[in-house]
mmCIF file of the N, C-alpha and C atoms, coordinates in Angstrom:
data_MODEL
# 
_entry.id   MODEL 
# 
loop_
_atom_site.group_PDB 
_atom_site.id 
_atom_site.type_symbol 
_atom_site.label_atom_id 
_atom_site.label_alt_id 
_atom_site.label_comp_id 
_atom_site.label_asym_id 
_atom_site.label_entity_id 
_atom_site.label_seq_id 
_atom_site.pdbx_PDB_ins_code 
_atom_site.Cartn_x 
_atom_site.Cartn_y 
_atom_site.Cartn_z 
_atom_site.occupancy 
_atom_site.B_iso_or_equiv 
_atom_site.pdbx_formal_charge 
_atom_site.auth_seq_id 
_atom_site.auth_comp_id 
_atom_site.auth_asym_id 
_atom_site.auth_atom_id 
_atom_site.pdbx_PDB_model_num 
ATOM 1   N N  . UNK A 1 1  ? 0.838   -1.171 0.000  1.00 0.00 ? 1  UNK A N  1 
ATOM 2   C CA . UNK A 1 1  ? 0.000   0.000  0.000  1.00 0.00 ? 1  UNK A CA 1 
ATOM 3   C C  . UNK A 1 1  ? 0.890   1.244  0.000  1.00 0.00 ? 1  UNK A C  1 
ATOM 4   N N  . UNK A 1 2  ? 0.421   2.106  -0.907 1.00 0.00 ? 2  UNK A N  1 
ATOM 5   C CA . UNK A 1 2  ? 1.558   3.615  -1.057 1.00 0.00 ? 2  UNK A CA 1 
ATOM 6   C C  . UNK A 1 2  ? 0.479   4.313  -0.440 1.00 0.00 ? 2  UNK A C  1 
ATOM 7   N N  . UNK A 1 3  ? 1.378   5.103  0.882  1.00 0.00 ? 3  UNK A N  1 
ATOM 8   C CA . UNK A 1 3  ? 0.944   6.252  1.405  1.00 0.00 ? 3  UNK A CA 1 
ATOM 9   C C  . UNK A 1 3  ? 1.843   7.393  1.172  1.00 0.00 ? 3  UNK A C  1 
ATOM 10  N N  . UNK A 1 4  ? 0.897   8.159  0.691  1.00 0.00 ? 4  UNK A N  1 
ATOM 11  C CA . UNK A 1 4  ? 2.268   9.295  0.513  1.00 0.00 ? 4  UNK A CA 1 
ATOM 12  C C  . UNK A 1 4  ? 1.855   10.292 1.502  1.00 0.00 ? 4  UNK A C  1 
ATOM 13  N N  . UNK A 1 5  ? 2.829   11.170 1.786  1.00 0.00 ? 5  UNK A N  1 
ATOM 14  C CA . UNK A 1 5  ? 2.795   12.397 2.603  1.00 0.00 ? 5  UNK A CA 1 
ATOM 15  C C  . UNK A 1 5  ? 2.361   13.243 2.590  1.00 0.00 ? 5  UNK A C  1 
ATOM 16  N N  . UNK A 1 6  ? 1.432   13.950 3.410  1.00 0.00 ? 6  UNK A N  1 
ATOM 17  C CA . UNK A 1 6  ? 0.382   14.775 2.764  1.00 0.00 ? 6  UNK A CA 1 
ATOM 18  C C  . UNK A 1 6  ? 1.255   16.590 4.152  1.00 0.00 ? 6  UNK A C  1 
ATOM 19  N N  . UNK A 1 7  ? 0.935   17.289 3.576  1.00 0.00 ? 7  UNK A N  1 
ATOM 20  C CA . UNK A 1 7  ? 1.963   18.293 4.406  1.00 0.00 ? 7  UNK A CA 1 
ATOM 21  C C  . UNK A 1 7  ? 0.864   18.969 4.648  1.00 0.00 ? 7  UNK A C  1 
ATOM 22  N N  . UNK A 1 8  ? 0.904   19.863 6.256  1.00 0.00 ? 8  UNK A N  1 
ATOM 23  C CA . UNK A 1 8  ? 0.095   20.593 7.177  1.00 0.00 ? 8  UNK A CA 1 
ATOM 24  C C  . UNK A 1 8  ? -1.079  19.547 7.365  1.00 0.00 ? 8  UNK A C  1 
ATOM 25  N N  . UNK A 1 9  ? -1.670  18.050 6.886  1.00 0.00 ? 9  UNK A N  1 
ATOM 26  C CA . UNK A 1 9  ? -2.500  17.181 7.443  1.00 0.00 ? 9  UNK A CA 1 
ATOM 27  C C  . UNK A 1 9  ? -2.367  16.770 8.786  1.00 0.00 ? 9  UNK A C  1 
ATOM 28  N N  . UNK A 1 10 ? -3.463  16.458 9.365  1.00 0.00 ? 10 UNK A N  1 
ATOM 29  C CA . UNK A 1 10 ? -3.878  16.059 10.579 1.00 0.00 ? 10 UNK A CA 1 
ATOM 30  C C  . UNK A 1 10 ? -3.960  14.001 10.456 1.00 0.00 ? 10 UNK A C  1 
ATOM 31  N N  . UNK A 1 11 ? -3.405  13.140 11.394 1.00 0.00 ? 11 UNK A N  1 
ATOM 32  C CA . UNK A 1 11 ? -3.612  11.747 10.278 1.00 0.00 ? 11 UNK A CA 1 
ATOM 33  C C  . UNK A 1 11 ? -5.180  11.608 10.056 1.00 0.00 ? 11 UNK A C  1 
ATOM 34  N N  . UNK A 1 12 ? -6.213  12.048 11.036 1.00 0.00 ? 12 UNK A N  1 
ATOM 35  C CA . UNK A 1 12 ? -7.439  11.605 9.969  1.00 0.00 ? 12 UNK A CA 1 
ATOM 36  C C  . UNK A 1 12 ? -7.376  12.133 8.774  1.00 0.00 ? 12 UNK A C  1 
ATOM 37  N N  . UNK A 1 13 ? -6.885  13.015 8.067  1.00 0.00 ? 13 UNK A N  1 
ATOM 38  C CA . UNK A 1 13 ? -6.825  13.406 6.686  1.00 0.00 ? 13 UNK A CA 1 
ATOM 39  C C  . UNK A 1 13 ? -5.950  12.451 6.090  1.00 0.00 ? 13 UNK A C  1 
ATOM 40  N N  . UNK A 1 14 ? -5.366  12.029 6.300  1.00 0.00 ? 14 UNK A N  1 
ATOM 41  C CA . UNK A 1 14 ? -4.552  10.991 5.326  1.00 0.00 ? 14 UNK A CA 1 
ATOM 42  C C  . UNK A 1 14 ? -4.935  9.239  5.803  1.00 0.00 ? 14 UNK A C  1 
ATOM 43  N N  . UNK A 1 15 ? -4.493  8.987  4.631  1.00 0.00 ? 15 UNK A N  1 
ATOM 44  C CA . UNK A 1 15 ? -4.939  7.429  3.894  1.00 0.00 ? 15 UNK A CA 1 
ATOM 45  C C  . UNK A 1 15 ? -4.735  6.783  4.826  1.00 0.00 ? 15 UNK A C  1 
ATOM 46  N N  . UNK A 1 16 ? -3.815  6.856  6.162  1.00 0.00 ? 16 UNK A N  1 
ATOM 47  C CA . UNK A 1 16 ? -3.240  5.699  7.132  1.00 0.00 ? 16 UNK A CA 1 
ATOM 48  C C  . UNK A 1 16 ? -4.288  5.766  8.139  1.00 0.00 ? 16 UNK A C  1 
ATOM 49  N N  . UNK A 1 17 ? -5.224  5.149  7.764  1.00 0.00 ? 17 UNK A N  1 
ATOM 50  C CA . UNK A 1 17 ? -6.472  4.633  8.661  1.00 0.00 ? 17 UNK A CA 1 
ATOM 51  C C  . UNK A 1 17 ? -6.243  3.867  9.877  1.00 0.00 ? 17 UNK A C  1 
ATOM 52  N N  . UNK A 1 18 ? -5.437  3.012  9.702  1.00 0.00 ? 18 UNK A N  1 
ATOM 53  C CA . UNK A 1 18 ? -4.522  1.912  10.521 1.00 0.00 ? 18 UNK A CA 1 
ATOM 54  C C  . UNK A 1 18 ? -3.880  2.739  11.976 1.00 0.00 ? 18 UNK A C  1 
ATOM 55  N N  . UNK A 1 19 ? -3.281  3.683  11.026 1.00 0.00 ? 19 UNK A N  1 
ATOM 56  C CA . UNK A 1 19 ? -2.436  4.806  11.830 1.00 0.00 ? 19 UNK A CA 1 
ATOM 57  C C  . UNK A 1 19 ? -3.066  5.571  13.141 1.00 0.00 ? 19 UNK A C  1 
ATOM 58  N N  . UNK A 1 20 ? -4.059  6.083  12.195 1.00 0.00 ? 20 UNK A N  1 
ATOM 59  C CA . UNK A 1 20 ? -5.151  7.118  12.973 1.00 0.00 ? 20 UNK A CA 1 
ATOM 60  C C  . UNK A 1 20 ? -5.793  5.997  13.889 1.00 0.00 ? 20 UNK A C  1 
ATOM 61  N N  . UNK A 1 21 ? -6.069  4.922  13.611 1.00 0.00 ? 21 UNK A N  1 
ATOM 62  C CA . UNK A 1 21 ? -7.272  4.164  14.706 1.00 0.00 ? 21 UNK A CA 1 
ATOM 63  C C  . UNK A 1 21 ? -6.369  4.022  15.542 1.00 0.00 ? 21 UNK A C  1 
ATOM 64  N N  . UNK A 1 22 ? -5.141  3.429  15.577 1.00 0.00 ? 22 UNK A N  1 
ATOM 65  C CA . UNK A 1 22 ? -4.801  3.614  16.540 1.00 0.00 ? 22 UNK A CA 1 
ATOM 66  C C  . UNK A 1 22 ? -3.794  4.252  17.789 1.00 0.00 ? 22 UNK A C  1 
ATOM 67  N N  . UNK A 1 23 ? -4.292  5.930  17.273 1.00 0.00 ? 23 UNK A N  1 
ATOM 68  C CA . UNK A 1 23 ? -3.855  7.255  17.810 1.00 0.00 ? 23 UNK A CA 1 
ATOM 69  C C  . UNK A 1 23 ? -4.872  7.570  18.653 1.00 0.00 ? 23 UNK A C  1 
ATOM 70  N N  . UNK A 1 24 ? -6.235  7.018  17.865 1.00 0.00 ? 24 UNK A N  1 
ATOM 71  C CA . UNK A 1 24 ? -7.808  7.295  18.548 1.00 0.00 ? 24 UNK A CA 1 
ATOM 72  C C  . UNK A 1 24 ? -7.803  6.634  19.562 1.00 0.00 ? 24 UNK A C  1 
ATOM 73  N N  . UNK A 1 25 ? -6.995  5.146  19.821 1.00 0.00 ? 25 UNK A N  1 
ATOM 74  C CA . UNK A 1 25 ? -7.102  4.163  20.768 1.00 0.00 ? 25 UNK A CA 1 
ATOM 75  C C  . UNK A 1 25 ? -6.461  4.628  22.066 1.00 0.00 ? 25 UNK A C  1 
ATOM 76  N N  . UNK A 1 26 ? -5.199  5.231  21.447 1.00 0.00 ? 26 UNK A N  1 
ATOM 77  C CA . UNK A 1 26 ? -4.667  5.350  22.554 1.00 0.00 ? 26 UNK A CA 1 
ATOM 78  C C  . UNK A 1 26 ? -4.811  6.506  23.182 1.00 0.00 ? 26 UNK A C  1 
ATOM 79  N N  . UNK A 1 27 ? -5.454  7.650  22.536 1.00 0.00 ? 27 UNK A N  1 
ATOM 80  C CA . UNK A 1 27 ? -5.960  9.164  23.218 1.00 0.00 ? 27 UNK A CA 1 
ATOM 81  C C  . UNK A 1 27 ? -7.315  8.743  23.897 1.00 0.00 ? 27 UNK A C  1 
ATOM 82  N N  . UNK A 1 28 ? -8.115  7.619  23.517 1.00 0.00 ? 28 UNK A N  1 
ATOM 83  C CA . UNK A 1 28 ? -9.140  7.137  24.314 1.00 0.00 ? 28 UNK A CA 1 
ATOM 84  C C  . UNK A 1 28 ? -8.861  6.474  25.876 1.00 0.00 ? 28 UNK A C  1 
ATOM 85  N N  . UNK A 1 29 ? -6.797  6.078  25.882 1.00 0.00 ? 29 UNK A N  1 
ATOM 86  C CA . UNK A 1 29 ? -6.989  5.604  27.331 1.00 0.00 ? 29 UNK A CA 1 
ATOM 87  C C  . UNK A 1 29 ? -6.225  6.965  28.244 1.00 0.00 ? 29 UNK A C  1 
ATOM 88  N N  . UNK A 1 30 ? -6.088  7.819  27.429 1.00 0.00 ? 30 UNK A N  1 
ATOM 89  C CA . UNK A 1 30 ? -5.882  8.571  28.300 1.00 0.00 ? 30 UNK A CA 1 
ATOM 90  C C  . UNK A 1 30 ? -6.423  9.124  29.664 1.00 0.00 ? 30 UNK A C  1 
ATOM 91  N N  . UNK A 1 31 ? -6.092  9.129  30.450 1.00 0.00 ? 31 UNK A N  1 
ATOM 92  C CA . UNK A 1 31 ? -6.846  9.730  31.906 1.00 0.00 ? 31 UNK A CA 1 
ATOM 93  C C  . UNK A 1 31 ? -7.467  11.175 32.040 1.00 0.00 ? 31 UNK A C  1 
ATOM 94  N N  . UNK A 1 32 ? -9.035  10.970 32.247 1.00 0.00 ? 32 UNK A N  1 
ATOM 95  C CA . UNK A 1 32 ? -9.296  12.320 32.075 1.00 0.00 ? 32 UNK A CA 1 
ATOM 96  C C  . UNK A 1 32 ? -9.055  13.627 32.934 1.00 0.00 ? 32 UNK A C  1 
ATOM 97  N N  . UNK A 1 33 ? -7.982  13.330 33.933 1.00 0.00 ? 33 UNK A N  1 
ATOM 98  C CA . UNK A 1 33 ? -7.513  14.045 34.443 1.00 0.00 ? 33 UNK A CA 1 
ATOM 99  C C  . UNK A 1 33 ? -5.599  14.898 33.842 1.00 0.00 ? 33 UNK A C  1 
ATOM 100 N N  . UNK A 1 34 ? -5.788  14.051 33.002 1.00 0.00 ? 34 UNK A N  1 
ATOM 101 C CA . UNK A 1 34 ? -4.176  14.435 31.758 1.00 0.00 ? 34 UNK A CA 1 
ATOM 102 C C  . UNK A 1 34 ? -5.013  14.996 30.454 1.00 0.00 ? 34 UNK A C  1 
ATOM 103 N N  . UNK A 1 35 ? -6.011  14.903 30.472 1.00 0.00 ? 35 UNK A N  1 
ATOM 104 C CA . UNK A 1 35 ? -6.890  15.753 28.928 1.00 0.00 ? 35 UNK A CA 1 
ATOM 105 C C  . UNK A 1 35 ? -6.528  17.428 29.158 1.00 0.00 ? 35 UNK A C  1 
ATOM 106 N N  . UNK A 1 36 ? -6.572  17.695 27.510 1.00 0.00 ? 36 UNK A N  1 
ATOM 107 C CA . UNK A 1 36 ? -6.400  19.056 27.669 1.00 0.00 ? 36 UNK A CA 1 
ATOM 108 C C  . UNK A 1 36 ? -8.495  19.159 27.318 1.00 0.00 ? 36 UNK A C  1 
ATOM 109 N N  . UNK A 1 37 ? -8.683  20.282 27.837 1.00 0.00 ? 37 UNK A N  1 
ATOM 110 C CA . UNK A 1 37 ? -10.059 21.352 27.400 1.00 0.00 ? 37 UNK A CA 1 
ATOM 111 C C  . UNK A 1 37 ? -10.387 20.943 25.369 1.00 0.00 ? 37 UNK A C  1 
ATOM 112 N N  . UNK A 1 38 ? -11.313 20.641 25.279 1.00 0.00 ? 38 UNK A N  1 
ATOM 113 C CA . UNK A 1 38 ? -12.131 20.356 23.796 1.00 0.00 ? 38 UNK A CA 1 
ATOM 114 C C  . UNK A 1 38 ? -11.347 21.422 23.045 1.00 0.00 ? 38 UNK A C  1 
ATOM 115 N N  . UNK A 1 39 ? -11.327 23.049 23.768 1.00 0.00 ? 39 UNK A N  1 
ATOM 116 C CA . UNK A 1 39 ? -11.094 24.276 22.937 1.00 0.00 ? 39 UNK A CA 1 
ATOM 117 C C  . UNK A 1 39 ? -9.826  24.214 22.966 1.00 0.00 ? 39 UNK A C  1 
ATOM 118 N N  . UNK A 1 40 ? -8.885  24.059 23.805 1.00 0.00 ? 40 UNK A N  1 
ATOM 119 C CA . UNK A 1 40 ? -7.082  23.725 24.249 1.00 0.00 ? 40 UNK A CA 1 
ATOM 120 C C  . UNK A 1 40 ? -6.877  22.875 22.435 1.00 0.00 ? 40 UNK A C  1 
ATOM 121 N N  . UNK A 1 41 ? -7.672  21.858 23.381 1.00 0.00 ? 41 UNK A N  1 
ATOM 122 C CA . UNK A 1 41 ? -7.329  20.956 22.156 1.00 0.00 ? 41 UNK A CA 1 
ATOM 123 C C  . UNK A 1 41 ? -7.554  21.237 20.517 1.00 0.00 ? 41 UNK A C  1 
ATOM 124 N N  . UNK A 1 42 ? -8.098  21.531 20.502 1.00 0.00 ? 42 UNK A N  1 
ATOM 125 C CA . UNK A 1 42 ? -8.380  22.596 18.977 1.00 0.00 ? 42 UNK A CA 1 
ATOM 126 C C  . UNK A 1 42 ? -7.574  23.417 18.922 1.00 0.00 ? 42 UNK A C  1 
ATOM 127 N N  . UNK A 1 43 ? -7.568  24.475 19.630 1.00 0.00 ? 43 UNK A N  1 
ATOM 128 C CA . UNK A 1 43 ? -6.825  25.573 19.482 1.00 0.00 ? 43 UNK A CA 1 
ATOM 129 C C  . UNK A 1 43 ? -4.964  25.192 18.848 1.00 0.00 ? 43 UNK A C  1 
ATOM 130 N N  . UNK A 1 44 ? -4.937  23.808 19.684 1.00 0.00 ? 44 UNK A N  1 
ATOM 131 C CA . UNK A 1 44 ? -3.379  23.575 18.984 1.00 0.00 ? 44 UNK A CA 1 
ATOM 132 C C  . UNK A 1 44 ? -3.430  23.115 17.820 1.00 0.00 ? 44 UNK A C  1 
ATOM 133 N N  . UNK A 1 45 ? -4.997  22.707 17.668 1.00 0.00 ? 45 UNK A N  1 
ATOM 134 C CA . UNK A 1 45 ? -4.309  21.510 16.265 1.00 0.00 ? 45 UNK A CA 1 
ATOM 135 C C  . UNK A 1 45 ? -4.567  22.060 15.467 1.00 0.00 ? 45 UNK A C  1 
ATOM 136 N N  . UNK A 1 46 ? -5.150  23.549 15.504 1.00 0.00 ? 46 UNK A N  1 
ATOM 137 C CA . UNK A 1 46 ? -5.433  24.614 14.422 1.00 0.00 ? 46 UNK A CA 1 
ATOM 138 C C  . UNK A 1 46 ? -3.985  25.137 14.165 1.00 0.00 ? 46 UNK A C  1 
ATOM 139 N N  . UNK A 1 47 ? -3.134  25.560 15.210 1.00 0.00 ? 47 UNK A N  1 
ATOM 140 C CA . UNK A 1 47 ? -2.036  26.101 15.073 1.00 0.00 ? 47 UNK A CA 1 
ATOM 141 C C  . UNK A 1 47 ? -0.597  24.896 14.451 1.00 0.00 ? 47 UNK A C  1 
ATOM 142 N N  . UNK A 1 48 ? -1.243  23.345 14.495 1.00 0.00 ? 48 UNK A N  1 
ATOM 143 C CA . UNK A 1 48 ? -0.368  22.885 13.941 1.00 0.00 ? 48 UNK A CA 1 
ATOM 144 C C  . UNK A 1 48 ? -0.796  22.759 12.923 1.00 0.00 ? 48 UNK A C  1 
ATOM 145 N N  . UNK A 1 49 ? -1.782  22.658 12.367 1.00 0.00 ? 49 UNK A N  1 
ATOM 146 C CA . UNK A 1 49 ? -2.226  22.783 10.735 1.00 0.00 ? 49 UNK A CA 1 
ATOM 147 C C  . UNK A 1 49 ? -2.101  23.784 10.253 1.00 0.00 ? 49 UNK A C  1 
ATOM 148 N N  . UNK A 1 50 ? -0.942  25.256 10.491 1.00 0.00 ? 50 UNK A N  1 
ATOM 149 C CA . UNK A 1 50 ? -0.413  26.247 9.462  1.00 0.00 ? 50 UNK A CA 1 
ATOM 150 C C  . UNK A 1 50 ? 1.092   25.982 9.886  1.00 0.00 ? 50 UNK A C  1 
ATOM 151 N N  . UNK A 1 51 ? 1.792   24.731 10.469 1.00 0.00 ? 51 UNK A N  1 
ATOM 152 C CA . UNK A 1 51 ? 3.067   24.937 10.589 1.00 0.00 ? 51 UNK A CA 1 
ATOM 153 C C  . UNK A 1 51 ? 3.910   23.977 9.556  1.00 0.00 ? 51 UNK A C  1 
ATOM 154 N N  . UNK A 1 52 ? 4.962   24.026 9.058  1.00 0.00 ? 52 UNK A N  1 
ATOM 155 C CA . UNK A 1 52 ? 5.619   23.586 8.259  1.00 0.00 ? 52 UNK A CA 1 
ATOM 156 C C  . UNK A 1 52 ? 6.144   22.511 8.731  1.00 0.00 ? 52 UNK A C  1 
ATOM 157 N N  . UNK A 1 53 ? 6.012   22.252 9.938  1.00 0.00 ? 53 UNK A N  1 
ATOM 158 C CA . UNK A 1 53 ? 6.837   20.916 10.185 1.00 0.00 ? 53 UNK A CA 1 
ATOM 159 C C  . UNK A 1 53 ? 5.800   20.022 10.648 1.00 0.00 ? 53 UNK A C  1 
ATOM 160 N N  . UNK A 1 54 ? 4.133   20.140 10.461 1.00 0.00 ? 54 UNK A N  1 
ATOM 161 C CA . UNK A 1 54 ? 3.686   18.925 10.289 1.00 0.00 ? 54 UNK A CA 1 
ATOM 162 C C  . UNK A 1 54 ? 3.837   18.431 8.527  1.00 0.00 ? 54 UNK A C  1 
ATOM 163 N N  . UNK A 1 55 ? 3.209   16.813 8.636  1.00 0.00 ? 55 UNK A N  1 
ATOM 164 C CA . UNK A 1 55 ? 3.669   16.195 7.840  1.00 0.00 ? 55 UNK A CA 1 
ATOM 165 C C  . UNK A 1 55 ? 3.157   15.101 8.392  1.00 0.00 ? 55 UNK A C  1 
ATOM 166 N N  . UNK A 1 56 ? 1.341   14.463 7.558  1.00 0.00 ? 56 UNK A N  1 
ATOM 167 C CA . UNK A 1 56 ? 1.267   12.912 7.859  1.00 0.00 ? 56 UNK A CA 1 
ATOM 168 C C  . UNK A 1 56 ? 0.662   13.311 9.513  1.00 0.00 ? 56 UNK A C  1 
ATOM 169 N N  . UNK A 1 57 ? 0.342   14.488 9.336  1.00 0.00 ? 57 UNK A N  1 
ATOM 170 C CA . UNK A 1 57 ? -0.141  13.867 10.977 1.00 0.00 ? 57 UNK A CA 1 
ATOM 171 C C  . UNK A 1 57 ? 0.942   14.013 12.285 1.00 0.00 ? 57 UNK A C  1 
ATOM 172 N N  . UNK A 1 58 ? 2.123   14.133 11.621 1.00 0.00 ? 58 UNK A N  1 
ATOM 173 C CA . UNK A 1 58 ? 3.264   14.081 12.202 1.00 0.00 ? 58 UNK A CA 1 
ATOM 174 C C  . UNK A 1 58 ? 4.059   15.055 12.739 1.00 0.00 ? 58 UNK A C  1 
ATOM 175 N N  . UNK A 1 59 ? 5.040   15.518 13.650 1.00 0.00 ? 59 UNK A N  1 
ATOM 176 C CA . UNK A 1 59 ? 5.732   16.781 13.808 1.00 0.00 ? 59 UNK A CA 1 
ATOM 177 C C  . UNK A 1 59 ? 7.115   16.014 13.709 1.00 0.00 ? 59 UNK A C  1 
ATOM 178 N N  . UNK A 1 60 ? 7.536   17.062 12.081 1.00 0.00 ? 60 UNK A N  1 
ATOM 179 C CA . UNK A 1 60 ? 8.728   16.780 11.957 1.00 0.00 ? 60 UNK A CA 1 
ATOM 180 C C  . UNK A 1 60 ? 9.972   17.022 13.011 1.00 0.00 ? 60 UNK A C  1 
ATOM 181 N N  . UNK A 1 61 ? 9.628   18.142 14.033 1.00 0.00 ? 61 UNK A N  1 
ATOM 182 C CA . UNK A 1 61 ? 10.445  18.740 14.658 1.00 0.00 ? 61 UNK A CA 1 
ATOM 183 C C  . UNK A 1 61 ? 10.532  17.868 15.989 1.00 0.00 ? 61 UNK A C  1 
ATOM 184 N N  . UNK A 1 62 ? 9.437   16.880 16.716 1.00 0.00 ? 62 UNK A N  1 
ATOM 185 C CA . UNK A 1 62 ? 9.805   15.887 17.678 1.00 0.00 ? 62 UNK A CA 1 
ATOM 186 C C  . UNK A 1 62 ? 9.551   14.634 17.067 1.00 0.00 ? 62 UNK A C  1 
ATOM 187 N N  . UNK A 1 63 ? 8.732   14.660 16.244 1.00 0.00 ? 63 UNK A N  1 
ATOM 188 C CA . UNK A 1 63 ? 8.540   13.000 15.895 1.00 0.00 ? 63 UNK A CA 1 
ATOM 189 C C  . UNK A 1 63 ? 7.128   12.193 16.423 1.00 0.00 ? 63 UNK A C  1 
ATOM 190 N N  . UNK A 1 64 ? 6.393   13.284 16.905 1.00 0.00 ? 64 UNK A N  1 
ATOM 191 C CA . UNK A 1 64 ? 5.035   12.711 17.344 1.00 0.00 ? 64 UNK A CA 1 
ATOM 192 C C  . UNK A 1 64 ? 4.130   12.822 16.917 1.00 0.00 ? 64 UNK A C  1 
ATOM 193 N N  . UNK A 1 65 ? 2.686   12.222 17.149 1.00 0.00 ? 65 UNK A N  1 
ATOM 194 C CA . UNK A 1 65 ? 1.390   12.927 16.492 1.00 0.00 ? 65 UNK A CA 1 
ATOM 195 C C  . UNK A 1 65 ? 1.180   13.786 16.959 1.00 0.00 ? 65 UNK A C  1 
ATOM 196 N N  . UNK A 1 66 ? 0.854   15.016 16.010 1.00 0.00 ? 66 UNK A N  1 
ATOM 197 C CA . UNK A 1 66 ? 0.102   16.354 16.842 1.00 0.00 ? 66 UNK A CA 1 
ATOM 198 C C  . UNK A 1 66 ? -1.339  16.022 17.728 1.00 0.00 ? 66 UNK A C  1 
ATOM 199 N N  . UNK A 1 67 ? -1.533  14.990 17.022 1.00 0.00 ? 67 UNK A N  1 
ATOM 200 C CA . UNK A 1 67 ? -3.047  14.934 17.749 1.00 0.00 ? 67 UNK A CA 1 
ATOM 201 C C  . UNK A 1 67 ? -3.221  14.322 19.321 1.00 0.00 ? 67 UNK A C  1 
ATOM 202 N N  . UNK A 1 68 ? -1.978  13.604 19.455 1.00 0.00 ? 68 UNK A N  1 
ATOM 203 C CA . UNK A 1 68 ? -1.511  12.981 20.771 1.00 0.00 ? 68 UNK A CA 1 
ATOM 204 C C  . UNK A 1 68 ? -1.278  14.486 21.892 1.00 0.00 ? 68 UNK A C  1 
ATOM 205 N N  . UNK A 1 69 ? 0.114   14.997 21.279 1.00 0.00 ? 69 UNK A N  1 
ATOM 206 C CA . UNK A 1 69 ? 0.535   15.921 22.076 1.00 0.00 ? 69 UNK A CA 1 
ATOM 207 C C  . UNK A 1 69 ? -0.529  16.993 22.362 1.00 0.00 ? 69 UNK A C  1 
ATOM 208 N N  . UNK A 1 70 ? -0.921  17.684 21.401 1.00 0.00 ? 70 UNK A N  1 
ATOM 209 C CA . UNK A 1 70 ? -1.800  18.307 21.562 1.00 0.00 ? 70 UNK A CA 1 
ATOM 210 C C  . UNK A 1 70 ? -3.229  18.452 22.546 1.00 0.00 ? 70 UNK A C  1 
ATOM 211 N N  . UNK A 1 71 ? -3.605  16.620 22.544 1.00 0.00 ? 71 UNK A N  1 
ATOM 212 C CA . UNK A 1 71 ? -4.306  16.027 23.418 1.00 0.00 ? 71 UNK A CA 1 
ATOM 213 C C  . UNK A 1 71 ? -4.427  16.153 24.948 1.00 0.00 ? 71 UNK A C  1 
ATOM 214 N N  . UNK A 1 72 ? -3.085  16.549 25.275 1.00 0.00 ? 72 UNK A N  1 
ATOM 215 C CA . UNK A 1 72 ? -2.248  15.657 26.508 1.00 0.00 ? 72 UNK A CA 1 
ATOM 216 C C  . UNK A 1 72 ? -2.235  17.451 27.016 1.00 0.00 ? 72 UNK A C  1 
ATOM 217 N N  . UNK A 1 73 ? -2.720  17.999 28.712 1.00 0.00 ? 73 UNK A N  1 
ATOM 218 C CA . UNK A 1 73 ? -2.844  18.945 28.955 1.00 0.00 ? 73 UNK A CA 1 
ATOM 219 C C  . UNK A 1 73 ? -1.504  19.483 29.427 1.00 0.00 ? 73 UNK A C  1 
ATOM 220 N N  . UNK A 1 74 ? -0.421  18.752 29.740 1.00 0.00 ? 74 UNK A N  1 
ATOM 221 C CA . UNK A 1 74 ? 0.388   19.543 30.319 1.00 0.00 ? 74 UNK A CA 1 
ATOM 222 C C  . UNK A 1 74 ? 1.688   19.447 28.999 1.00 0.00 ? 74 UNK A C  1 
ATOM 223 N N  . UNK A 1 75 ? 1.208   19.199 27.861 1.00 0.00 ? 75 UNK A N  1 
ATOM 224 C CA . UNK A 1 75 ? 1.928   18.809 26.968 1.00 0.00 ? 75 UNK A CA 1 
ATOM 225 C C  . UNK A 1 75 ? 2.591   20.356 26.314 1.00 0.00 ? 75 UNK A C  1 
ATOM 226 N N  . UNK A 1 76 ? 3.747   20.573 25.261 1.00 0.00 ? 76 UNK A N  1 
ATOM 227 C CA . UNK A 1 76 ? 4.128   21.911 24.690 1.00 0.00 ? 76 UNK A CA 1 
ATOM 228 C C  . UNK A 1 76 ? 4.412   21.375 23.501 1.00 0.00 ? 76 UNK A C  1 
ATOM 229 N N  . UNK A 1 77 ? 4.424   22.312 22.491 1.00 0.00 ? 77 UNK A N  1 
ATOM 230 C CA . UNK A 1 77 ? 4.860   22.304 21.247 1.00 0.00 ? 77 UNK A CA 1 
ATOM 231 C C  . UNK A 1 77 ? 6.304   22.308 21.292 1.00 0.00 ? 77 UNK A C  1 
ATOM 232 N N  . UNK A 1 78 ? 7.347   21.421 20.829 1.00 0.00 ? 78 UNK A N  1 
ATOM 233 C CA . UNK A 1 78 ? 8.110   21.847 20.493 1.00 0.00 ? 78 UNK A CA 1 
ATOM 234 C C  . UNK A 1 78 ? 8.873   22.858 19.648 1.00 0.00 ? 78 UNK A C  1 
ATOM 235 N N  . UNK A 1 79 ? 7.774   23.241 18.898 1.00 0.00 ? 79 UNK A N  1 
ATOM 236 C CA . UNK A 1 79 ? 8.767   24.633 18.241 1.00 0.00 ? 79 UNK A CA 1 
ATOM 237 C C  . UNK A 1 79 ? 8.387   25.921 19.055 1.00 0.00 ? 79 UNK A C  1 
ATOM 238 N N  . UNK A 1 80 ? 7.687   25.931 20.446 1.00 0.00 ? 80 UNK A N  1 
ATOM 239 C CA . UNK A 1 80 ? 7.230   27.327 20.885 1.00 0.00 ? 80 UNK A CA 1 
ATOM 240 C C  . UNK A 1 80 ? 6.184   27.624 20.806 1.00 0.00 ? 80 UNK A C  1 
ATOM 241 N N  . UNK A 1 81 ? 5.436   27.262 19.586 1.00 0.00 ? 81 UNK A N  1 
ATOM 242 C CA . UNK A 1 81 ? 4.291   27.563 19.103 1.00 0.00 ? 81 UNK A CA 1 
ATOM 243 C C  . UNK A 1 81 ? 2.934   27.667 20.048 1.00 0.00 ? 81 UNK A C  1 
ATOM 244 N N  . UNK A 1 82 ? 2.883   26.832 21.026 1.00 0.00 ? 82 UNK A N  1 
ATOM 245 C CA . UNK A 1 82 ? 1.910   26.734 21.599 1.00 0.00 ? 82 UNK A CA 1 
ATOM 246 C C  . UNK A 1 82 ? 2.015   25.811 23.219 1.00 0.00 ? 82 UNK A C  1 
# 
């Protein structure tokens, strides 16, 4: 299967279904006392969908899902951003 790289995507936007289910799985066991706020949580993944170093869902600059970190309340952007 060819997945190619889709740049400023979130992984539900791209083809790796596999990927994303289980990003969903594991932000589902998170403790809801480590959740960031519905709006927190948006608010970053808006700001990582105009940055250049996502990629795939991915942050080129640590190597994680944005949608994880972003997730996670006491979590930071590695580039500053947020």
């Amino acid at each position: 299967m060819d997945i190619r790289q889709c740049r400023r995507c979130l992984l539900y936007e791209t083809a790796d279904k596999a990927a994303y289910e289980s990003v969903q799985n594991y932000i589902a066991s998170i403790p809801e006392a480590e959740r960031a706020d519905e709006s927190v949580y948006r608010s970053r993944l808006s700001v990582c969908k105009e940055c250049d170093m996502l990629i795939s869902g991915m942050c080129r600059k640590c190597g994680c899902y944005v949608e994880v970190r972003a997730f996670v309340a006491g979590s930071d952007c590695p580039g500053g951003r947020w």
